[in-house]
C-alpha positions as a printed NumPy array, in Angstrom:
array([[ 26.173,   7.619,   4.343],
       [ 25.191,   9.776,   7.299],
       [ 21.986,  11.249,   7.123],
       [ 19.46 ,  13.085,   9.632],
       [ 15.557,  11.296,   9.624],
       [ 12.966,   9.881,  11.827],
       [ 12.03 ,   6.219,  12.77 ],
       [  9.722,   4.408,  10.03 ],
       [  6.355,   5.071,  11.904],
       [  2.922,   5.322,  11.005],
       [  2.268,   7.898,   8.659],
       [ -0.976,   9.171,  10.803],
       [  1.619,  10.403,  12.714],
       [  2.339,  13.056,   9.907],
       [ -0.861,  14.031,   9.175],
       [ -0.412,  17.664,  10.639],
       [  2.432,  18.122,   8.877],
       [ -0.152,  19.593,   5.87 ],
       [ -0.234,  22.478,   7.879],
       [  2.822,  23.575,   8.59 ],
       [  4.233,  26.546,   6.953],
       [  7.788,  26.886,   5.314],
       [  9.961,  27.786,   8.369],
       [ 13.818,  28.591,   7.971],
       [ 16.266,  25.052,   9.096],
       [ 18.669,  25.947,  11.039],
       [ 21.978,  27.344,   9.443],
       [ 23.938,  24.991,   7.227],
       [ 26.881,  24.343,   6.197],
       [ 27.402,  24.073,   2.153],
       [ 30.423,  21.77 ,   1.095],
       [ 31.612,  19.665,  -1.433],
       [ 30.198,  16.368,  -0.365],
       [ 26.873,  17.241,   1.186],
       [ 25.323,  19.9  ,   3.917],
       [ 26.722,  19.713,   7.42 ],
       [ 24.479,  20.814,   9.774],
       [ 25.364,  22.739,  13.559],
       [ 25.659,  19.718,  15.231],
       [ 28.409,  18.196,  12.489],
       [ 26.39 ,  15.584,  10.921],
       [ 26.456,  15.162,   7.394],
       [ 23.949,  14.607,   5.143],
       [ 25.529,  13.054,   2.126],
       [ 26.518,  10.322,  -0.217],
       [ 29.426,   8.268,  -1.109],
       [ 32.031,  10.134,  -3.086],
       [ 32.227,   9.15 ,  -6.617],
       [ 28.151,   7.912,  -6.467],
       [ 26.926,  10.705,  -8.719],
       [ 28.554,  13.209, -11.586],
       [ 26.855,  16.375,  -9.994],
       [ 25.303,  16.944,  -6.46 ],
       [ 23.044,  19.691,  -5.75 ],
       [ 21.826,  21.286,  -2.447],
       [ 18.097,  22.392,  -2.619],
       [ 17.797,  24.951,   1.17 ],
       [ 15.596,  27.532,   1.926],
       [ 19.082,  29.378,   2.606],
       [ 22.774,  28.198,   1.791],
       [ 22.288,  26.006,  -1.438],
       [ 22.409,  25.806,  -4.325],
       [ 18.713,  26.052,  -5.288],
       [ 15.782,  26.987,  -2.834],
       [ 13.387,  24.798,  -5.541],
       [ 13.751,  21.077,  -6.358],
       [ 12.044,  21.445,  -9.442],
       [ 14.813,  24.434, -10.185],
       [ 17.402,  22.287,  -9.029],
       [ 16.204,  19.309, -11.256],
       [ 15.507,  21.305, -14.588],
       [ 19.329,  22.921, -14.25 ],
       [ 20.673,  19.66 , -14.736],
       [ 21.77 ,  19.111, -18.614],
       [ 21.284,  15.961, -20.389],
       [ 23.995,  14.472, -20.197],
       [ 25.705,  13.008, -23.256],
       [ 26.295,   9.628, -21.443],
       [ 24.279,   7.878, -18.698],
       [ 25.664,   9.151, -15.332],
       [ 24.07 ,  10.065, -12.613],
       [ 23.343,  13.085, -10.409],
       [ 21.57 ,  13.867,  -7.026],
       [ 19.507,  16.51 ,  -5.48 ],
       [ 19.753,  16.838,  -1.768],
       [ 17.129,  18.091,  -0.031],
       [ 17.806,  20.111,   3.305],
       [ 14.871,  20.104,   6.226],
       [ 11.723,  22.21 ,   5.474],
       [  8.534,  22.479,   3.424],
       [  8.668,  22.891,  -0.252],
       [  5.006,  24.155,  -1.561],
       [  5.865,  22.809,  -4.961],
       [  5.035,  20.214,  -7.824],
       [  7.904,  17.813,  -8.632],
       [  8.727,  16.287, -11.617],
       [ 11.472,  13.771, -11.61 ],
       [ 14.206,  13.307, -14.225],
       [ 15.838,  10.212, -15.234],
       [ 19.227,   8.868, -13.986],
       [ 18.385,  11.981, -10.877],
       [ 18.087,  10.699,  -7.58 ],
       [ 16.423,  12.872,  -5.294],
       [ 17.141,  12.723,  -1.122],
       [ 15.615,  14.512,   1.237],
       [ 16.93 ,  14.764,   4.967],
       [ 14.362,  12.348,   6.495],
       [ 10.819,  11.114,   6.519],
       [  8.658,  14.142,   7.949],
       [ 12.192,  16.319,   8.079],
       [ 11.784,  17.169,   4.585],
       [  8.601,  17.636,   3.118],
       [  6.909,  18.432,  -0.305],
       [  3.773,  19.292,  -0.669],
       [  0.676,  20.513,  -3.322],
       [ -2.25 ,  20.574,  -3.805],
       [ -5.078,  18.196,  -6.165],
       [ -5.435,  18.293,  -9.973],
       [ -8.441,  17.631, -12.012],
       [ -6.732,  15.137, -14.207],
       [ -6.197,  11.847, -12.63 ],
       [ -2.478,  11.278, -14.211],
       [ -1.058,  13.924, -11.864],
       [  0.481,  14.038,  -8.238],
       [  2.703,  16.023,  -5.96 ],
       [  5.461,  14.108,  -7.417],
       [  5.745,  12.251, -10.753],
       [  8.216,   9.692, -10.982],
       [ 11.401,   8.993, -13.376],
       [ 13.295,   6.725, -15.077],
       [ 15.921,   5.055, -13.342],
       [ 15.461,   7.398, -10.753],
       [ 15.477,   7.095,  -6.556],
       [ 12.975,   9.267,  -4.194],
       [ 14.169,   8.318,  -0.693],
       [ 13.937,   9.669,   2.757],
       [ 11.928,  12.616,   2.729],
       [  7.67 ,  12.369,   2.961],
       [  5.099,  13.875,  -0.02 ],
       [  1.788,  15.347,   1.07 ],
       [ -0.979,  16.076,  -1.37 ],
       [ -3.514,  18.28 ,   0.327],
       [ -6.397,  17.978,  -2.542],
       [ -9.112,  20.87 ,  -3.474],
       [ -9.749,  19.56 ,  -6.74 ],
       [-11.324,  16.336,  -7.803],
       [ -8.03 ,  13.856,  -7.517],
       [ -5.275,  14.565,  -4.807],
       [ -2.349,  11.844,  -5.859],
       [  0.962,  12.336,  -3.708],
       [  3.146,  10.215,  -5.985],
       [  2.165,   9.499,  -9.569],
       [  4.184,   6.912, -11.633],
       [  3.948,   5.934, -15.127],
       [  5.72 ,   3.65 , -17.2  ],
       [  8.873,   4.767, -15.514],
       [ 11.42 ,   2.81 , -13.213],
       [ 11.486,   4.838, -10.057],
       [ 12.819,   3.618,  -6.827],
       [ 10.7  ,   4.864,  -3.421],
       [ 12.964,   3.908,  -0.122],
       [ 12.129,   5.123,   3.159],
       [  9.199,   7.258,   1.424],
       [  6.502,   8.566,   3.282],
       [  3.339,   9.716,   1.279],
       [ -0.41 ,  11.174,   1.863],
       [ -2.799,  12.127,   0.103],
       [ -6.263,  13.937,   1.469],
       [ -9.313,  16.475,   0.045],
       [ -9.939,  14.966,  -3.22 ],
       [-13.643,  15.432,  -4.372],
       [-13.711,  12.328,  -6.174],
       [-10.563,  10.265,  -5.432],
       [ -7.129,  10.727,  -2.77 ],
       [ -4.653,   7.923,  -3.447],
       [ -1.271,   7.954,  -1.806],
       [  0.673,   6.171,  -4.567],
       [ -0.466,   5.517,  -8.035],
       [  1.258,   2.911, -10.271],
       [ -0.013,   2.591, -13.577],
       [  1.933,   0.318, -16.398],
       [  5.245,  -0.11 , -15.019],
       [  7.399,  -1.92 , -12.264],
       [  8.706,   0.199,  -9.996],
       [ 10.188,  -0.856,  -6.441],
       [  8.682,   0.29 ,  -3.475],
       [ 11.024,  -0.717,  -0.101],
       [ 10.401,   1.072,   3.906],
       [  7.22 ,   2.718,   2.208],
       [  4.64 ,   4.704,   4.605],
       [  1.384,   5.825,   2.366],
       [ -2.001,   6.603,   3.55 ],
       [ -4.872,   8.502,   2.406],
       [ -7.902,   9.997,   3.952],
       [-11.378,  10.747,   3.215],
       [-14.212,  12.055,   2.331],
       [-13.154,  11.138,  -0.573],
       [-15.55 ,   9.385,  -2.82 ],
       [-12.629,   6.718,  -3.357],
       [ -9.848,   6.274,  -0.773],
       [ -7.049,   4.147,  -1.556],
       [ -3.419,   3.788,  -0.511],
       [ -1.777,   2.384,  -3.112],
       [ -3.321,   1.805,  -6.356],
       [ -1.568,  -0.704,  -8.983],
       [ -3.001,  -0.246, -12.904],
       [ -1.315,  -3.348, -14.792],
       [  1.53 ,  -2.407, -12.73 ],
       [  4.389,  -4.922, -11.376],
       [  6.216,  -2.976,  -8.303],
       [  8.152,  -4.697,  -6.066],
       [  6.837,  -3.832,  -2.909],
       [  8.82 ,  -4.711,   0.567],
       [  8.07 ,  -2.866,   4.492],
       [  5.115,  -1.152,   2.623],
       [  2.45 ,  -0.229,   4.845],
       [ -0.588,   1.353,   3.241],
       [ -3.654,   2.398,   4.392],
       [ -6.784,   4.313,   3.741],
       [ -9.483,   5.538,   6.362],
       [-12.054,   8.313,   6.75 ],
       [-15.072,   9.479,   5.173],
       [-16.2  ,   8.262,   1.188],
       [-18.311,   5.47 ,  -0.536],
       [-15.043,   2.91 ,  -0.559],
       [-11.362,   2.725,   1.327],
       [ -8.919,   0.651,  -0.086],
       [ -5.395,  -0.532,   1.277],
       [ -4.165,  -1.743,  -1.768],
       [ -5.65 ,  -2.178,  -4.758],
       [ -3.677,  -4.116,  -7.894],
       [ -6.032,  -3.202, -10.406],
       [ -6.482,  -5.697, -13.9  ],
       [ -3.837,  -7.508, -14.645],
       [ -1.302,  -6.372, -11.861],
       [  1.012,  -8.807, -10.627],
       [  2.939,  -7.414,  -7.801],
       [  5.482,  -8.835,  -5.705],
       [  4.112,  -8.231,  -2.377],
       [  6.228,  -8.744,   0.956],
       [  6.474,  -7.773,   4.313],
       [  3.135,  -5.513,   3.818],
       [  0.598,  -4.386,   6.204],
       [ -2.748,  -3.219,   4.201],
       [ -6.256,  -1.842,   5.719],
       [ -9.366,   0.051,   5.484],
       [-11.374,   1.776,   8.165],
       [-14.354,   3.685,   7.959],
       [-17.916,   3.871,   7.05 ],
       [-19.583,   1.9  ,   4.078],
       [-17.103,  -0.235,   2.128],
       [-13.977,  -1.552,   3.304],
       [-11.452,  -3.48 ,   1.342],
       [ -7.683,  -4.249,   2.665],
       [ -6.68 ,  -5.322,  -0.158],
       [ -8.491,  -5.876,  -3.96 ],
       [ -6.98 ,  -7.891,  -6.451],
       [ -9.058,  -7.027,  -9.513],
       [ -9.58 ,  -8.651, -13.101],
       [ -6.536, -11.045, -13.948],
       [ -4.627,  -9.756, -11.197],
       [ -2.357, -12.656, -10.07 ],
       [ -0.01 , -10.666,  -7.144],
       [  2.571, -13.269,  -4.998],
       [  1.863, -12.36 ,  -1.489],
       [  4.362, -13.44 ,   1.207],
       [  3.917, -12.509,   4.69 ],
       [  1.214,  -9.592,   4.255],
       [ -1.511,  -8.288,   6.66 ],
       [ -4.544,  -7.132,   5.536],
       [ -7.481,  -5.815,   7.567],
       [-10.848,  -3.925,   7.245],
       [-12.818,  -2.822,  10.058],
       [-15.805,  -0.027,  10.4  ],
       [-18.631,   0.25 ,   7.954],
       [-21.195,  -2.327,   6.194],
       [-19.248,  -4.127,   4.232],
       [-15.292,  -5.666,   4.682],
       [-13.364,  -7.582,   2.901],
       [ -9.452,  -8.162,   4.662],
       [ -8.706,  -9.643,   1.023],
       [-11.027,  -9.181,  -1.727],
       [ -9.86 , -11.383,  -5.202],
       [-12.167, -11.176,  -8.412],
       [-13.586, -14.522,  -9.667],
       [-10.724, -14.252, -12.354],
       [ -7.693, -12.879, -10.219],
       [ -4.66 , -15.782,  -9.044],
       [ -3.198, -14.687,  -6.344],
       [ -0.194, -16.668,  -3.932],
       [ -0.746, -15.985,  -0.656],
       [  1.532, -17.514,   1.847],
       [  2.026, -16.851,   5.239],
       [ -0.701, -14.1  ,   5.028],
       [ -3.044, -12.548,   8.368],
       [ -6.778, -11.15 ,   7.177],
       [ -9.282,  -9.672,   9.202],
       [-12.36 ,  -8.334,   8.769],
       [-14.683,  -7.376,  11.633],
       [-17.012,  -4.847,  13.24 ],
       [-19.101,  -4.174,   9.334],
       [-23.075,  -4.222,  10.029],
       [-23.634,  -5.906,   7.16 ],
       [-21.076,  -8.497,   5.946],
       [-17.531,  -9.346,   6.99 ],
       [-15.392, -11.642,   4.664],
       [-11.607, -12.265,   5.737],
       [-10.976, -13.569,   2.265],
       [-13.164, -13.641,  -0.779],
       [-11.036, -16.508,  -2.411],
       [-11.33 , -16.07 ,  -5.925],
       [ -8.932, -18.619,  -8.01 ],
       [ -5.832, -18.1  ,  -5.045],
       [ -4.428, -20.609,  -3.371],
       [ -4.218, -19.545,   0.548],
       [ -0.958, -21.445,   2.233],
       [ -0.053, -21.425,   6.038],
       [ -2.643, -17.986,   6.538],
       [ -4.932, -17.116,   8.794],
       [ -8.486, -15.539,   7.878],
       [-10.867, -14.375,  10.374],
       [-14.526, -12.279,  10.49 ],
       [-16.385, -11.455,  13.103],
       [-19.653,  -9.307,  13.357],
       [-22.997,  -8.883,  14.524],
       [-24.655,  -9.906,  11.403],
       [-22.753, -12.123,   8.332],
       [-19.127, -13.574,   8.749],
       [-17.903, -15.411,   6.251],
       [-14.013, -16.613,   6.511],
       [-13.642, -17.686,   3.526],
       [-16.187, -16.555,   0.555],
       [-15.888, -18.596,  -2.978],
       [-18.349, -17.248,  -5.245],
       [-18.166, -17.9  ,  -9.61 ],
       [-14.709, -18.964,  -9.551],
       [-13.977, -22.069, -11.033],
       [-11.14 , -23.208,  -8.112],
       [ -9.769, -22.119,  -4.539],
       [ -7.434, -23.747,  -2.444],
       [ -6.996, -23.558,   1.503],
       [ -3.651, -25.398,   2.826],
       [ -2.264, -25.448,   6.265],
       [ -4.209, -22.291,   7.144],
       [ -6.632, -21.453,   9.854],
       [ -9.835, -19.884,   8.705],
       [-12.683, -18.838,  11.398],
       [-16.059, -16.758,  11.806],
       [-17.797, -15.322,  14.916],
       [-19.932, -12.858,  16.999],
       [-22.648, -12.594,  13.958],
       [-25.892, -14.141,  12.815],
       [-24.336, -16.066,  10.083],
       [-21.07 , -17.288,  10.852],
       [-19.485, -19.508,   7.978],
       [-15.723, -20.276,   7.847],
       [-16.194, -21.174,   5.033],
       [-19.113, -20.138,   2.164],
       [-19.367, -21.331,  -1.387],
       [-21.659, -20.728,  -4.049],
       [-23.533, -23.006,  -6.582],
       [-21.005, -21.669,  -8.976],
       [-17.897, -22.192,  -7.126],
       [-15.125, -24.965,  -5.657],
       [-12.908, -24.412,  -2.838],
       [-10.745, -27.481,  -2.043],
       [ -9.561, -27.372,   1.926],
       [ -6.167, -29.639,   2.931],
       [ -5.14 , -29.982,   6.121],
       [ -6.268, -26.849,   7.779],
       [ -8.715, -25.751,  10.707],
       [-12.061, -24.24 ,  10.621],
       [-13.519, -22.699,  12.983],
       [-17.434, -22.435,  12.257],
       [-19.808, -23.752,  10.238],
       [-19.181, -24.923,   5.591],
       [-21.842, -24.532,   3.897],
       [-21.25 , -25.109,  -0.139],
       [-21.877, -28.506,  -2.206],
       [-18.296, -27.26 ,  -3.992],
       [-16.423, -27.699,  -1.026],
       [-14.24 , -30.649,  -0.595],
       [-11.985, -31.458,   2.541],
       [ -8.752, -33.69 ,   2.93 ],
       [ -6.847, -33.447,   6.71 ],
       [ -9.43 , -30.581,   7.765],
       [-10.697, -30.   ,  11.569],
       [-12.683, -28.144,  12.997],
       [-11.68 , -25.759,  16.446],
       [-12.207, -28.839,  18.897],
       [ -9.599, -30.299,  16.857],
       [-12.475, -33.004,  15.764],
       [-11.875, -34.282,  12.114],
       [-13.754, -33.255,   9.264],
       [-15.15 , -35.647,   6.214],
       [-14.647, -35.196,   2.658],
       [-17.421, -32.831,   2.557],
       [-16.244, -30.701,   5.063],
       [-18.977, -31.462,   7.8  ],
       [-18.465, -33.138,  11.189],
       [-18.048, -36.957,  11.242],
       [-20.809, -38.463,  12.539],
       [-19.851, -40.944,  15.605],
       [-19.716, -44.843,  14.903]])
């Protein structure tokens, strides 16, 4: 497949693009297999991929509305399945998807669709579809009413590939990508959402299961909390490759794992940075979460930065770092029953309180063969193979081994 688009970048990068006005593409091409364009490219797919194609233009297709497009299609009497191409341009519409309809646009901030905020929170600029691909174009929700949702999905299997989303304006709440009770696949995905928002988060995961790889999410501005990611009670996500974090006054949060949440998280980033309190990784005293091979920050809040509030997950070969000019805590275990630290590297600095690792009365966190870097304080901490960052060894109960 040959196909017009832009590098995956950061999505900040698109931000203007909710200003733009519809402008005529250039002068294309209609044919069988796709839309050539002056140059001779082709924007198409495979022959024999899909039943019906249909070109969605401002001039020269078929349709100059996706929804049009999407509600001409019949259903048909057996599964097959048909695709909606999407020329260059803006399309100032709401989209609904259909299932067994893929749509594809001609590139990540090449073809755009945007609308506006809802007052209902199960809406977006594009709601999602069974068995259904969105992929290479981006989807802008420019708020004005209390929720502005980009893409909504909802107990539907949609695909999003090389996706870019945004969401900004909501009174009450702009989220990039909502997921709520199904397990979707999310793979080259660029969301972000902006403030003042009361709540900013990129993507938000309601017992939701997506499989989410090259996702970078993040949520920044204005509003009482920003939020990377959030996987919301009893989401277990399949998290890899991703690259989460908050910025901005007040609360910051990378990532949340909520009630029951138990996400596998394989070589993620996750920072917060800005405002009073941040938390790279927050987990709920009841969420699980796997994290290997994960990077957490948290640094520059006034009042409290945690790299990791632990929760019941077990941290393997990670790094987790706060610094700050008041309280840095590493690692934070508060009323869960058990933590675990292996292999991993786990440091606080620059504050009045630095802890690499904190526990409370009503919490364990058992440490194996890792470094920290600062002070433990916690009677439920317990070390095995742990030093401390002049590579001196640490006892059983975490603390420095006093000389012979």
């Amino acid at each position: 497949m040959v196909k017009l688009g832009l590098p995956f970048t950061s999505l900040f990068a698109l931000v203007p693009l909710i200003a733009l006005a519809a402008t005529e593409p250039p002068s294309l091409t209609l044919r069988s297999d796709g839309i050539q364009f002056p140059d001779g490219t082709l924007q198409t797919t495979a022959p024999g991929s899909y039943a019906d194609v249909i070109i969605v233009a401002k001039s020269g297709g078929h349709f100059t509305s996706i929804q049009a497009a999407l509600d001409s299609i019949p259903p048909p009497p057996v599964i097959s399945r048909s695709l909606v191409l999407v020329a260059p341009g803006v399309y100032d519409e709401q989209v609904t998807m259909r299932p067994f309809v893929d749509i594809e646009g001609s590139g990540e901030g090449v073809t755009i669709i945007r609308w506006s905020g809802s007052t209902s929170f199960d809406s977006g600029t594009v709601v999602g579809g069974h068995y259904a691909e969105l992929r290479s174009l981006t989807v802008v929700n420019t708020g004005g009413d209390d929720n502005a949702i980009a893409i909504f999905l909802e107990e539907v299997s949609t695909t999003l590939s090389e996706v870019s989303a945004f969401a900004t304006g909501g009174i009450y709440n702009s989220t990039g990508i909502y997921i709520r009770n199904c397990s979707p696949t999310l793979r080259h995905v660029n969301v972000s959402a902006e403030g003042p928002s009361y709540h900013v988060t990129g993507v938000y995961n309601s017992n939701a299961s997506p499989t989410m790889t090259r996702v970078v999410a993040s949520a920044s501005g204005g509003g009482y909390s920003k939020k990377g990611i959030v996987n919301g009670s009893s989401s277990s996500p399949r998290m890899t490759l991703v690259e989460a974090s908050a910025s901005g006054p007040s609360d910051n949060y990378g990532i949340e794992n909520g009630l029951n949440a138990s996400p596998t998280m394989i070589n993620v980033t996750s920072t917060a940075s800005g405002g009073e309190y941040n938390y790279g990784i927050y987990n709920s005293s009841s969420s699980s979460p796997l994290m290997s091979s994960v990077v957490t920050r948290a640094s520059a809040g006034s009042a409290r930065n945690v790299g990791i509030a632990l929760g019941n997950g077990v941290m393997m070969s990670s790094s987790a770092s706060a610094s700050g000019p008041n309280e840095n805590f590493g690692v934070e275990g508060w009323a869960s029953p058990e933590g675990e630290i292996h292999n991993s590297r786990v440091s606080a600095s620059g504050g009045v309180t630095n802890r690499a690792v904190y526990v409370s009365s009503l919490a364990s966190v058992r440490v194996a063969y890792s470094q920290l870097a600062g002070a433990v304080l916690g009677s439920g901490v317990s070390c095995f193979g742990a030093y401390d960052e002049n590579f001196e060894a640490l006892g059983p109960d975490c603390q420095p081994i006093p000389p012979p």
